[in-house]
N, C-alpha and C positions, 0 to 999 in steps of 0.2 A: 805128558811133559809138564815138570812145576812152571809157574809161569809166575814173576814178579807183581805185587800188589801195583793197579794203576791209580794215576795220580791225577786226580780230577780235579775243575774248576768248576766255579760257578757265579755264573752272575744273574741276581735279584735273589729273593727267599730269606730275606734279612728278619729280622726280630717279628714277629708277629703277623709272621706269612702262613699261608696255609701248603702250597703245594710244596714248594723249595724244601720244609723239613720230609714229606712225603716220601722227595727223591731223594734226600740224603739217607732216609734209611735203608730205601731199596738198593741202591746203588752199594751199600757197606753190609746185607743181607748176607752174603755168601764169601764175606772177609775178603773179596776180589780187585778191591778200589776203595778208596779212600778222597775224604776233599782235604787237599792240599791246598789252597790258595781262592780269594774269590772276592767281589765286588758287588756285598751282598744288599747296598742299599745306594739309592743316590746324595744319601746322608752318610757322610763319610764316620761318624760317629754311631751311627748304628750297624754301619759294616763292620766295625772293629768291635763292639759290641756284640755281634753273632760271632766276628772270629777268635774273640777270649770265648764264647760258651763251647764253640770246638776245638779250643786248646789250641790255634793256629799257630802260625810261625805269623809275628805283625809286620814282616816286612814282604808278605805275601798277602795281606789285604789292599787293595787298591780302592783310590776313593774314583775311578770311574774305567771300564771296560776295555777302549781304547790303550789305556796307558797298561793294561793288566796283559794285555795282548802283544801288544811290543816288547815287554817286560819277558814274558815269560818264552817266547819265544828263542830269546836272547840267551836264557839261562843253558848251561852243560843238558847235555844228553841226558842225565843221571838224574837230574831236578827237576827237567822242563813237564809239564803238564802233556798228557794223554789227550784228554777230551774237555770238554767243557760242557755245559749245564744251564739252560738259559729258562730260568722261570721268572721274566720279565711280563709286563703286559703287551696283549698283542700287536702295537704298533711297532714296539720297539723290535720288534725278532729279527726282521730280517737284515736289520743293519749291523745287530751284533752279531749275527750268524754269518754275513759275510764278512765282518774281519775275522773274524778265528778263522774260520776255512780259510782266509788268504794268508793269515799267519801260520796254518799249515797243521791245523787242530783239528782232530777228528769233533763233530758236532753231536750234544742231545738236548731236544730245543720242545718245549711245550707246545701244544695246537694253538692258534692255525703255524703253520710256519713261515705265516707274510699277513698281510693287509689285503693284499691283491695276485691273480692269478700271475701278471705279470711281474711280480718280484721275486713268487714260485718259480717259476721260470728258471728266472737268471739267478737263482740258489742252484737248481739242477745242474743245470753250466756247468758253474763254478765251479760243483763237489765234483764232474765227469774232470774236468779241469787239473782239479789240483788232488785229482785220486784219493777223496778223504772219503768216512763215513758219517751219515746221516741220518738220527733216529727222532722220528716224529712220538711224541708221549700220548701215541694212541693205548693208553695200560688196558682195556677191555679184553684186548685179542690176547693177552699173561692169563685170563684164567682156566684151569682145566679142561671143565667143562667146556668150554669155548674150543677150544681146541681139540676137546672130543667129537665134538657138534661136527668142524671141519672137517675131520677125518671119515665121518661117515655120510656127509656130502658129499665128499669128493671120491670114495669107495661105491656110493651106487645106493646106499643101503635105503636113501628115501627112495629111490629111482629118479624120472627127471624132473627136477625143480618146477613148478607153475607160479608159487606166489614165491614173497618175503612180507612180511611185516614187519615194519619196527618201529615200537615206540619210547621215545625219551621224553619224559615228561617230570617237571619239577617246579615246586612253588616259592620260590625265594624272592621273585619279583614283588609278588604281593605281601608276602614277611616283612621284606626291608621297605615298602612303601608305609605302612600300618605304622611305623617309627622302628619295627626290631632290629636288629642289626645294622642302622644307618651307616654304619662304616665301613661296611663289608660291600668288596664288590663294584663300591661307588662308579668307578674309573672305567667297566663295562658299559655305562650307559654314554661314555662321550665319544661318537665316531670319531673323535680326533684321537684317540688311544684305545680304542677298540675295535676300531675299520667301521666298514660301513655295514654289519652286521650284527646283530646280539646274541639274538636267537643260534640261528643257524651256524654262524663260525664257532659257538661254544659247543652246545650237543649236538648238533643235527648232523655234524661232518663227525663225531663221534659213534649215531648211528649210522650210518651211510658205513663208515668203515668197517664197524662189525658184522654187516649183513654181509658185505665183500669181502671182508677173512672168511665167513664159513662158508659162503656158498660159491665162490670165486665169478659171482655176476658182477659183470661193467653194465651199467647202464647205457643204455644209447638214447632217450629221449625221458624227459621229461616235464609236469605240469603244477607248476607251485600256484598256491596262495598263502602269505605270510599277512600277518596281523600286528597291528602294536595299542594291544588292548591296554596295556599300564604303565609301558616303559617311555613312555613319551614319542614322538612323532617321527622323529628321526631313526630309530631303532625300531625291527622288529622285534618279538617276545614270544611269537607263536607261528609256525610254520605247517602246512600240511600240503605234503606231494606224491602225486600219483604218480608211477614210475614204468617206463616199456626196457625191459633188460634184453640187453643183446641175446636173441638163439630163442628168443619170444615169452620169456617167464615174464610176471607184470610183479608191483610194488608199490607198496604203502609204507610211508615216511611221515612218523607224526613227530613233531620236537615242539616241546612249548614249556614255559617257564613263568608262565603266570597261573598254572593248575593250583590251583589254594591246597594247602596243606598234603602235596607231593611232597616228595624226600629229593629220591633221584633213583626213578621210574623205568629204568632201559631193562625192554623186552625186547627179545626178538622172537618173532615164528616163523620158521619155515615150512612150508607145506608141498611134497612131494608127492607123485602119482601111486608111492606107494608105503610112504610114512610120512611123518610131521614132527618137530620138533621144538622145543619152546625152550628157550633159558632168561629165566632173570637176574638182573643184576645184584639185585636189592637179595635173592637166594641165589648166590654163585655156586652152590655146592652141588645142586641137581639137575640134571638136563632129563626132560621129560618127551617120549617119544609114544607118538599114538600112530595105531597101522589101521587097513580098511574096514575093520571090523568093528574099528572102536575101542579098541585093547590097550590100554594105557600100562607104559613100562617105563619107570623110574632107575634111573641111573643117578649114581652118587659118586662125588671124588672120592678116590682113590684105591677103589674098588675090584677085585678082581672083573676080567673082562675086557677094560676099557683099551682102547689104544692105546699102544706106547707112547706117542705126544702126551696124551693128558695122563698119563700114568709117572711119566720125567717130570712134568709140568706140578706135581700133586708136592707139599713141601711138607706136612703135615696127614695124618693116619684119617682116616675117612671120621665124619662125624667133628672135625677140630678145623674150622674155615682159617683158609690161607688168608682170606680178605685181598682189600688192594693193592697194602705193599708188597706180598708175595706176588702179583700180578705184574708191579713196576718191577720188581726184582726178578722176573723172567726175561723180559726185555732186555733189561741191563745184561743180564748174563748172557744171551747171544750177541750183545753188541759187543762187548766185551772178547767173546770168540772171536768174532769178525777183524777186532782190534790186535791182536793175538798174529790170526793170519794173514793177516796185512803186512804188518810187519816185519814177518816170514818170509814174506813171499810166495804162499801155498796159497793155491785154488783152492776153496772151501763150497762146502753147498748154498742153496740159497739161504741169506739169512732172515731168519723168524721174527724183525723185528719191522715196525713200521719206518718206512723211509722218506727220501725227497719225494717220489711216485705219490705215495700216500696225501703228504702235502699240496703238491700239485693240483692232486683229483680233487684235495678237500677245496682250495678255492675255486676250482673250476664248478663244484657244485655250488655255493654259495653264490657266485656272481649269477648261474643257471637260475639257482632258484630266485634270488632277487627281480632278475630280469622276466621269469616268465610270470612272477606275480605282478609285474607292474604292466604285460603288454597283455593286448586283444588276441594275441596271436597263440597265447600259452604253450604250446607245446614246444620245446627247444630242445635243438643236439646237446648233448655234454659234451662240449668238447674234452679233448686226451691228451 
């Protein structure tokens, strides 16, 4: 069935943003959706300024969120906005995320999706509420291999899971201390706009999620110690947790962002009673599998063999990296479905994209690990 180009909004990603153009491209990757209208700065002048470089209509730029919301709401069936797009900083999420959900917008909103578990929460609510959808910008779990990886966890091929490894490690803290990049970033180190986390709400719920897309372990306990070797006192910047998974597999969670002269470091390992599997980020194109012998066998995108997920998932001929916007432009394109069947009215399968759940777990783990780094008691439930 053709299905009409959607009509997206967005609020933040103005002139000299990094992520906001990221998702514009993915979002427009597979000519599916389009940004039609947006609130791209709290500088009313550089909103309009991002929306002459995308050819806007300027009586769909708005100089703030709330009024873009009532607004567009308002407009014919035939005009009004789809979804919306929220590449803001982290405090502000969840208050733009519940007006759109209550003005009746489907949501895609960058990690965390709140400050606190408790605004998680009442996001969840809400979207059961007012029957919308909700996609968390976890983009890890868009690439191939990643989704190759899943397919042969959840097939049996490692047999049953004992560990996870994962580590997210990267050096920009000590970059932009040294004077590089002073400008970049800045607004992460003030828990008044960044929650009460640095480390952890950035990568570590980024790791935590991709180990839980391929191996579908929930945690049920675990034992943090967080650091804040350079970001100053009030923020961590280094994290390491030990991990007890429901059904008894154990785990390693390392996230740190004072590693001198990392990039952006996410490995994960899985190691099964009867293979082991490795993918990194920094090489998305290869998932590496070793069996009890010691036998190491490389698999490649796009590759005859692979499963169908990561063979749909492949956007490009093996050997030519999709990279990350093909990754955000997976996402998009099952939310996009779900948008489609909603609409509809038709049952759909489950959708492949991160959602409020995702959300939820990711603050539940942060305030977990916060909390079990600051008590005597270390070990703590996750709560679900």
């Amino acid at each position: 069935m053709e299905h009409r180009k959607l009509r997206a909004g967005m609020i933040g990603g103005g002139v000299g943003a990094f992520i906001g153009p990221v998702h514009r491209m993915a979002l427009a990757l597979d000519g599916a959706a389009e940004i039609t209208a947006g609130a791209f700065s709290r500088d009313l002048g550089k909103s309009r300024a991002t929306a002459e470089q995308l050819h806007l209509d300027p009586q769909r730029v708005y100089a703030e969120y709330r009024i873009m919301a009532r607004t567009e709401a308002g407009l014919p069936e035939d005009r009004r906005l789809d979804f919306v797009v929220i590449v803001t900083p982290n405090s502000s999420h969840y208050e733009i995320a519940r007006t759109f959900l209550q003005h009746g917008f489907h949501v895609v909103c960058e990690k965390p999706a709140a400050t606190s578990l408790e605004q998680a929460k009442a996001l969840r609510t809400l979207i059961d509420q007012n029957r919308r959808l909700f996609m968390i910008a976890h983009a890890y779990t868009g690439y191939p291999m990643v989704k190759q990886a899943k397919q042969m966890a959840a097939s049996g091929e490692l047999g049953e899971i004992l560990k996870v490894v994962v580590d997210y490690v990267q050096g920009w803290v000590p970059f932009r201390l040294q004077g590089e990049g002073k400008g970049e970033k800045g607004w992460k180190f003030d828990p008044e706009i960044s929650g009460p986390s640095l480390t952890t709400a950035d990568i570590g719920i980024h790791a935590e999620n991709l180990a839980r897309y391929v191996t579908g372990l929930e945690i049920e306990e675990l034992c943090a110690d967080t650091s804040s070797f350079l970001a100053g006192r009030d923020l961590e910047d280094d994290a390491t947790v030990l991990i007890r998974y429901r059904g008894g597999a154990r785990g390693l969670l390392n996230a740190s962002q004072m590693c001198t002269g990392e990039h952006n470091g996410l490995v994960l390992r899985v190691y099964g009673s009867r293979k082991s599997l490795i993918w990194k980020q920094e090489q998305p194109e290869v998932l590496l599998l070793r069996d009890l012998n010691r036998f190491d066998t490389i698999l490649h995108k796009g590759t005859a063999g692979l499963h169908q997920p990561a063979l749909q998932a492949s956007r490009l001929p093996s050997g030519h990296p999709d990279g990350l916007i093909g990754a955000f432009a997976n996402l998009y394109r099952a939310f996009f479905q779900s948008i489609h069947a909603h609409a509809e009215g038709s049952g759909s399968q489950p959708a492949d994209f991160p959602g409020i759940d995702d959300g939820v777990r990711a603050l539940a783990l942060v305030e977990t690990i916060l909390a079990s780094s600051a008590s005597d008691t270390k070990w703590l439930r996750l709560e679900r």
